[in-house]
C-alpha positions as CSV (number, residue, x, y, z in Angstrom):
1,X,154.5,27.2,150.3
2,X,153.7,24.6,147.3
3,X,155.8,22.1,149.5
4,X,153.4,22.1,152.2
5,X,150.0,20.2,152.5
6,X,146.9,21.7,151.5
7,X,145.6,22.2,154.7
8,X,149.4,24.0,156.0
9,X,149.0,26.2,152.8
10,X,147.8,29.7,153.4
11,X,143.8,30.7,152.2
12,X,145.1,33.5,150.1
13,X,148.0,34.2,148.3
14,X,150.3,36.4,149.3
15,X,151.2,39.2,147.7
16,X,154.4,41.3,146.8
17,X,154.0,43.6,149.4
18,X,152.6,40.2,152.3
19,X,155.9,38.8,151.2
20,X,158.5,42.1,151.7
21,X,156.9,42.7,155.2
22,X,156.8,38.6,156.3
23,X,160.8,38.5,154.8
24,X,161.6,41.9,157.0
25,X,159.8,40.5,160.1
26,X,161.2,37.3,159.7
27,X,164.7,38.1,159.6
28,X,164.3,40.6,162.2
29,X,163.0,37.7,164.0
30,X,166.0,35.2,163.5
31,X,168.0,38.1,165.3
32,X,165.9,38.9,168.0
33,X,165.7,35.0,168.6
34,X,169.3,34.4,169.0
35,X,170.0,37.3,170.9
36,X,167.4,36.8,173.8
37,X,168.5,33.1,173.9
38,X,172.0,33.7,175.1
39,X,171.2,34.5,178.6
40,X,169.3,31.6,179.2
41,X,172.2,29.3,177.5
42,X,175.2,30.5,178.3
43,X,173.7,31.0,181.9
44,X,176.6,27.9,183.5
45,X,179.3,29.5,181.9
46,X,178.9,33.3,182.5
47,X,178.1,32.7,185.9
48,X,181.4,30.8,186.6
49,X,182.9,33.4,184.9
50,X,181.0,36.1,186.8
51,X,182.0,34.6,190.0
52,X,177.8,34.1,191.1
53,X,176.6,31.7,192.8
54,X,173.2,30.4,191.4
55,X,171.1,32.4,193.6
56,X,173.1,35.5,192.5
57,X,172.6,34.3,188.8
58,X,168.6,33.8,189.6
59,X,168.4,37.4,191.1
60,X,170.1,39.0,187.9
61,X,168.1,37.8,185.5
62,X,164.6,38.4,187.3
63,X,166.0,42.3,187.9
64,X,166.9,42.3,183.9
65,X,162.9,41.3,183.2
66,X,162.2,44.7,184.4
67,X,163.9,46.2,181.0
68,X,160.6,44.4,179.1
69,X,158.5,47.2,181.1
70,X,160.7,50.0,179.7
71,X,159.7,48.4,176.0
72,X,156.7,50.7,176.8
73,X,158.8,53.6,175.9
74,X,159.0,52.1,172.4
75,X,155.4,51.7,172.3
76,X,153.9,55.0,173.6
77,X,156.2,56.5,170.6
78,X,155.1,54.0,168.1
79,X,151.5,54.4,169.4
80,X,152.2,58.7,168.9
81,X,154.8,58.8,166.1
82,X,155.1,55.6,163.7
83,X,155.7,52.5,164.3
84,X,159.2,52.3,162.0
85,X,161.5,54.7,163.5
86,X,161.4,53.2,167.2
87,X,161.3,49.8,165.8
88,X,164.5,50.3,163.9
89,X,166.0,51.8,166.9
90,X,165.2,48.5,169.5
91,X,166.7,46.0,166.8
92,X,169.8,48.6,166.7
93,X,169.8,48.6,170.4
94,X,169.3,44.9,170.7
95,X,172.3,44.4,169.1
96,X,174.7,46.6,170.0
97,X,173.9,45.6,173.7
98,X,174.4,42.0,173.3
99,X,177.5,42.7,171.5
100,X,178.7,44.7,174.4
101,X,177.7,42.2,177.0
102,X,180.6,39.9,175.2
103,X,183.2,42.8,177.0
104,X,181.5,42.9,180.4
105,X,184.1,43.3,183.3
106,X,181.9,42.4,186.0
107,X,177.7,40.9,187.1
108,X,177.0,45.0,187.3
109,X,177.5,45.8,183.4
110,X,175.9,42.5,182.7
111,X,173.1,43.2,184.5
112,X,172.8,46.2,182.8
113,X,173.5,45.1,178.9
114,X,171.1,42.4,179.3
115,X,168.1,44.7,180.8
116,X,168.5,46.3,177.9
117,X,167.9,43.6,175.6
118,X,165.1,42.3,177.6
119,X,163.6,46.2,176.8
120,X,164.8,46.2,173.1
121,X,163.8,42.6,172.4
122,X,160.4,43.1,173.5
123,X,159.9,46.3,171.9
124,X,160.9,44.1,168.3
125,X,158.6,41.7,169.3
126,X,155.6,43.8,169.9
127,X,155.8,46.9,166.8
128,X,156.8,43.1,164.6
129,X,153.5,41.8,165.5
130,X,152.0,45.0,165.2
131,X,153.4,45.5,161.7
132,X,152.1,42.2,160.5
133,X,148.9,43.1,161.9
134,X,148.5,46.0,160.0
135,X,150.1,45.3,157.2
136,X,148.6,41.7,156.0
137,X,145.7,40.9,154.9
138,X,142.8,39.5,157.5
139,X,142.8,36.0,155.8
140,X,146.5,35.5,156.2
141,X,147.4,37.3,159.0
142,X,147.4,34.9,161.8
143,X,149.4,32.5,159.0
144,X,152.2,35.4,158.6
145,X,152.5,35.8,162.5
146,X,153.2,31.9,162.6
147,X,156.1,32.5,160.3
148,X,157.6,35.5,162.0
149,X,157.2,33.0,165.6
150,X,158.7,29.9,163.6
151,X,161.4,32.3,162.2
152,X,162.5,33.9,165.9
153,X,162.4,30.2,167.2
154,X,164.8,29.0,164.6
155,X,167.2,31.6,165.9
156,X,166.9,30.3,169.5
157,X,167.7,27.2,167.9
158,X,170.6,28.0,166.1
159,X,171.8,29.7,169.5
160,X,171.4,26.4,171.5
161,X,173.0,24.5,168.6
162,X,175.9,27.2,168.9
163,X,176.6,26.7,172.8
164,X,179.2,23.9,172.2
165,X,181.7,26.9,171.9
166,X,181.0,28.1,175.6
167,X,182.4,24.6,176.6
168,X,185.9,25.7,174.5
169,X,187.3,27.7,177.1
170,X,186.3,29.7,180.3
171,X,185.7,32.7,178.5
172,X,184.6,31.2,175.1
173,X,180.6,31.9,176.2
174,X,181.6,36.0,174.9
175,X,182.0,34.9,171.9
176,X,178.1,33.9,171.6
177,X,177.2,37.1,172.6
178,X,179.7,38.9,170.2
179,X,178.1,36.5,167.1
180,X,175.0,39.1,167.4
181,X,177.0,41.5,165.4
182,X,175.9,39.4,162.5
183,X,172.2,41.2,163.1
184,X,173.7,44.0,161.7
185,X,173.9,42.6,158.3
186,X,170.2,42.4,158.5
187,X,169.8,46.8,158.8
188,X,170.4,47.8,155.5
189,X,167.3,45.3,154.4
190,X,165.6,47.0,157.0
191,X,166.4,50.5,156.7
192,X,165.9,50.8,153.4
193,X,163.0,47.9,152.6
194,X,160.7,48.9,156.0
195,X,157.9,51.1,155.0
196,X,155.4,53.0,157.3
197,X,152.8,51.2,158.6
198,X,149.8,52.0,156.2
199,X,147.3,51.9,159.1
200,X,149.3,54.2,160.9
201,X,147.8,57.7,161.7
202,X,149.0,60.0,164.1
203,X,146.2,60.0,166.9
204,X,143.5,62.5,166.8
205,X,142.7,62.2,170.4
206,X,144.6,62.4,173.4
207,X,146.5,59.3,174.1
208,X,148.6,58.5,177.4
209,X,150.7,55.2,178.6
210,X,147.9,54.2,180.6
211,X,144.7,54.5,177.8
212,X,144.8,51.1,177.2
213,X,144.1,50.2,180.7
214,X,140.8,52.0,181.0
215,X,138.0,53.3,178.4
216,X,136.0,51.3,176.2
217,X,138.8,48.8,175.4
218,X,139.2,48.0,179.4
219,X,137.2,44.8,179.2
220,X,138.9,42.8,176.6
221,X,142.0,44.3,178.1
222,X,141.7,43.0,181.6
223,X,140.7,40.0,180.4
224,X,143.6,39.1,178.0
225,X,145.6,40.6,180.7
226,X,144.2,37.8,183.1
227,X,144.4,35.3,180.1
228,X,148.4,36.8,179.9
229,X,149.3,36.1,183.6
230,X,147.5,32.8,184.1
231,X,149.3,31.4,181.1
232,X,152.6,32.5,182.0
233,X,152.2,31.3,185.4
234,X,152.1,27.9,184.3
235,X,154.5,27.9,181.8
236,X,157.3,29.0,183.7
237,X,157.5,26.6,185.8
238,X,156.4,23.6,183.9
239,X,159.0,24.7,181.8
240,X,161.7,26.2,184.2
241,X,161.3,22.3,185.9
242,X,161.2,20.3,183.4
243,X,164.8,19.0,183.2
244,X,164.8,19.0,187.1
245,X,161.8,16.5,186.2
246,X,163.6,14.3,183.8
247,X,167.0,14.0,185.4
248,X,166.6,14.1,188.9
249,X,163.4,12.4,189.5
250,X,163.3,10.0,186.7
251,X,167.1,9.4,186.8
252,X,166.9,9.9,182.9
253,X,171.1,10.8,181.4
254,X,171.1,14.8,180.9
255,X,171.8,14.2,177.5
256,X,169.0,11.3,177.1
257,X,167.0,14.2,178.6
258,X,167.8,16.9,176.6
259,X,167.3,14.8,173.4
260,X,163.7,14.3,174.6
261,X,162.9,18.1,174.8
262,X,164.5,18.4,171.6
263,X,162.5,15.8,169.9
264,X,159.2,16.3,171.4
265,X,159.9,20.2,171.1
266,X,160.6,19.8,167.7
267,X,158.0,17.7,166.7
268,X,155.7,20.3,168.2
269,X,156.5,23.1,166.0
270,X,154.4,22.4,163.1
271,X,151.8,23.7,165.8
272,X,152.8,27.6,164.6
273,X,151.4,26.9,161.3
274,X,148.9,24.8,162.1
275,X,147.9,27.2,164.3
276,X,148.1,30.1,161.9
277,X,146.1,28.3,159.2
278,X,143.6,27.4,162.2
279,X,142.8,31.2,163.2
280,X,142.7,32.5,159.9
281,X,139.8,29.6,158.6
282,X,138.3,28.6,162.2
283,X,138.9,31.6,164.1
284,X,141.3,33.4,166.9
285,X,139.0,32.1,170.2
286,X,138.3,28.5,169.4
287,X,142.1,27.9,168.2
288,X,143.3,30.0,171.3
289,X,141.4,27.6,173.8
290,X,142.4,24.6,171.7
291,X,146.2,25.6,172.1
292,X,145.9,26.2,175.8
293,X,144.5,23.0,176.3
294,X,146.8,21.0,174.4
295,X,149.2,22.8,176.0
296,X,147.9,22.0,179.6
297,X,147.6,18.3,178.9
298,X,151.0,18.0,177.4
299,X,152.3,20.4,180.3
300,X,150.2,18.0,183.3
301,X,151.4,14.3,180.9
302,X,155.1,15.5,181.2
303,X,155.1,15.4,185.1
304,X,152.5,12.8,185.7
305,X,154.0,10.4,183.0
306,X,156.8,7.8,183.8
307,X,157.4,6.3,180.4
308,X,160.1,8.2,178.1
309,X,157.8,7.3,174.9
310,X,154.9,9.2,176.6
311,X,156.6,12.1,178.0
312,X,158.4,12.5,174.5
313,X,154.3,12.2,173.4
314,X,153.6,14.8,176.1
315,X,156.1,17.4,175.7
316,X,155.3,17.2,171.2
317,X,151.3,18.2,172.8
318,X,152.3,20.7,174.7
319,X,155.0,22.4,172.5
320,X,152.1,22.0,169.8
321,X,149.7,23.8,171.5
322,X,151.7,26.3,173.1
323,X,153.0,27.3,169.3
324,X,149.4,27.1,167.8
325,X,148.6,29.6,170.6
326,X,151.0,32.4,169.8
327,X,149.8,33.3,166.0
328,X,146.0,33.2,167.0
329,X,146.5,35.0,170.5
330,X,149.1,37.1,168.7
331,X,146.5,38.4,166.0
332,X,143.7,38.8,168.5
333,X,145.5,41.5,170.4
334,X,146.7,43.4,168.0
335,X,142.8,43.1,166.3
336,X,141.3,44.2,169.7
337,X,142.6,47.5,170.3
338,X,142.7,50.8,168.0
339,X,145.8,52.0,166.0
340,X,146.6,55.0,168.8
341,X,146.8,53.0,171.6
342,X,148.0,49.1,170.0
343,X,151.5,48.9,170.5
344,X,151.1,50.5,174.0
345,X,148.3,47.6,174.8
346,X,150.4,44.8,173.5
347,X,153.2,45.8,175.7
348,X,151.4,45.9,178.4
349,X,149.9,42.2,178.2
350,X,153.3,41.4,177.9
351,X,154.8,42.9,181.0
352,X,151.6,41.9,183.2
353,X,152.9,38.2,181.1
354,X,156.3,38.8,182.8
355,X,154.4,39.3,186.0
356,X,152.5,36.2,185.5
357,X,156.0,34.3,185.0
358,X,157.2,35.8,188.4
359,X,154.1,34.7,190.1
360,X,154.4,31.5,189.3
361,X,158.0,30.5,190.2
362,X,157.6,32.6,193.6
363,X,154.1,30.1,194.0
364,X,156.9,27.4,192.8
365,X,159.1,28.7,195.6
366,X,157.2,27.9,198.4
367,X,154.5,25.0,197.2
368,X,157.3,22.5,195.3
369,X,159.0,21.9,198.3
370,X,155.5,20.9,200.4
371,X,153.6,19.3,198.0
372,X,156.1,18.2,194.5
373,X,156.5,19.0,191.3
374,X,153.6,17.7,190.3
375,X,151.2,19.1,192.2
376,X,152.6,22.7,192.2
377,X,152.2,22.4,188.0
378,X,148.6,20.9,188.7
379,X,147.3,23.3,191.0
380,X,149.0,26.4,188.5
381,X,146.7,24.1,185.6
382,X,143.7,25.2,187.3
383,X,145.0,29.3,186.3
384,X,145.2,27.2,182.6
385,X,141.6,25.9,182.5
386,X,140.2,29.2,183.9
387,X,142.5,31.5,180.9
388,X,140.6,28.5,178.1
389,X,137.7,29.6,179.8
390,X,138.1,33.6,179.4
391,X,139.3,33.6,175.9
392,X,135.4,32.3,175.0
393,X,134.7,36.3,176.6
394,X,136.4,37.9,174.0
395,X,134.7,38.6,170.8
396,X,136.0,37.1,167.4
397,X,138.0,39.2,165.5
398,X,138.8,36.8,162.4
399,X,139.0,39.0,159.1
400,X,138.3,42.3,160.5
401,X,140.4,44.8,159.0
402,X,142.4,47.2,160.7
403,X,142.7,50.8,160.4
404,X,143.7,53.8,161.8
405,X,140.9,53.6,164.2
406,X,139.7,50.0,163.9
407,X,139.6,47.4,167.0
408,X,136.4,46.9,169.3
């Protein structure tokens, strides 16, 4: 921390216990990163190998999204029981069925094993972010949340780093998948280092799948949900196309291409601890909007720009603000809802997210092909400017503390 700039460095120190629970996060993090990047890398290779076409490839991977609606599962019993038992069970899980998906015999299995990493992956995510809420401080509890994002991004990066070995042989992308074992390194840390949640209570009232959704915590939960599915509905395609844009519209070398995700991508990435610093000291809603904006401009520059230098410019904006985004948005959900019903909430936003990311490529389906890239991302901007807009209807939530009952 003493390496970073003032302004980078956390308001309050942490302390012993900050630290254990930011270390255990993180690393489950660097796991959960790697293992729900392989699917999206290894995607040319297993398919080959699968014998799919791409529209067969396309169709598999939407069906495994459904697994991130059985993360509720997880949830409910975290929401009922404790949040360390069925978190240690999904980073098991996680593992073990990306190892097996290494052995699959055929797209079946596959599309199995990698449902139920989509399930287990979220369920990490969510009781993760729900532990950090819980567990640190107000004032450095958005910054915390930036490290456990920056942490799970490094392990999609080391996955993409890693995919050179797919090209080794027409089985060689198993072995990717196989690497997760080294997760498993990472349970005895966890096992024996994870304490209970000290927020956690058992619920005094009675508490269903579907509490979140109605009661006194409806509002903000419909409107994060609306701020959930706009967002998503832009970034998937903005992202899903944006090689499509640099390659096949600009005539730009794949590789030329791919170095200028990289670099504006990782130029962009300070935004998680910017961002964290941001909605511990100025707050979650102004730094929310301010993310989703830069994140909109950058998105719109990337397919309205012709120059390389710009769109390198563009996509650094728009990585920024998307990764300022994710600590701030990330604390205000967890701060919004009461300890019996927060995991269950979170998941939820997520999965209507997921339903956000459908909408938006089947809008992509039908709109790209009348009106181009462009204006398909434009017209999905609109959803961007009106999510900005609704975060401003949430109340702040910047260093309230959270207990068994806290939230609203």
């Amino acid at each position: 921390m003493a390496l970073l700039p003032r302004f980078l460095r956390p308001p309050d120190r942490f302390q012993p216990r900050d630290r254990r629970i930011v270390l255990l996060m993180s690393a489950a993090a660097y796991v959960q990163g790697y293992a729900q990047a392989q699917a999206t890398n290894t995607l040319p290779f297993a398919r080959l190998s699968l014998g799919l076409t791409p529209g067969e490839m396309s169709q598999i991977l939407a069906i495994t999204r459904i697994g991130s609606v059985l993360a509720l599962a997880f949830s409910f019993y975290g929401d009922r029981r404790g949040r360390r038992v069925p978190f240690l069970l999904a980073f098991v899980l996680l593992i073990l069925a990306n190892v097996a998906t290494a052995f699959v015999p055929n797209p079946t299995f596959y599309t199995i094993l990698q449902g139920l990493v989509r399930m287990t992956a979220t369920a990490v995510a969510v009781l993760a972010l729900v532990y950090l809420a819980e567990e640190l401080a107000p004032t450095i509890r958005a910054y915390g949340i930036a490290i456990y994002g920056g942490a799970a991004s490094f392990g999609a990066g080391t996955a993409l780093f890693a995919l050179p070995i797919a090209e080794s042989g027409t089985e060689a992308w198993r072995y990717l998948f196989a690497a997760t074992a080294f997760g498993l390194v990472v349970l005895p840390l966890l096992y024996t280092k994870l304490q209970e949640s000290r927020a956690f209570h058992e619920p005094g009232r009675e508490v269903n799948l579907f509490s979140a959704l109605g009661g006194r915590h409806s509002a903000d939960f419909w409107i994060l949900a609306m701020i959930s599915l706009l967002a998503a509905a832009f970034s998937a395609v903005s992202l899903a196309f944006a090689l499509e844009r640099l390659v096949n519209e600009l005539n730009i070398e794949t590789p030329r291409a791919v170095a200028v995700m990289l670099v504006g991508g990782t130029a962009g990435g300070i935004g998680f601890l910017v961002g964290g610093r941001l909605a511990d000291t100025w707050g979650r809603r102004p730094t929310t909007t301010l993310g989703l904006m830069m994140s909109l401009a950058g998105g719109l520059g990337l397919y309205w720009l012709e120059n390389e230098g710009l769109i390198v410019a563009a996509v650094a904006i728009s990585s920024f603000g998307s990764f300022a985004a994710v600590p701030s948005l990330g604390a205000h959900r967890n701060e919004l809802f009461p300890t019996s019903i927060r995991a269950t909430a979170v998941v939820w936003l997520n999965t209507i997210g997921v339903f956000g990311s459908i909408g938006g490529l089947a809008i992509g389906r039908f709109a790209i092909d009348e009106v181009g890239l462009a204006m398909t991302v434009t017209y999905l901007g609109a959803g961007m400017l009106l999510a900005a807009f609704l975060v401003r209807l949430l109340p702040e939530t910047r260093g309230r503390v959270l207990d068994s009952e806290s939230a609203g």
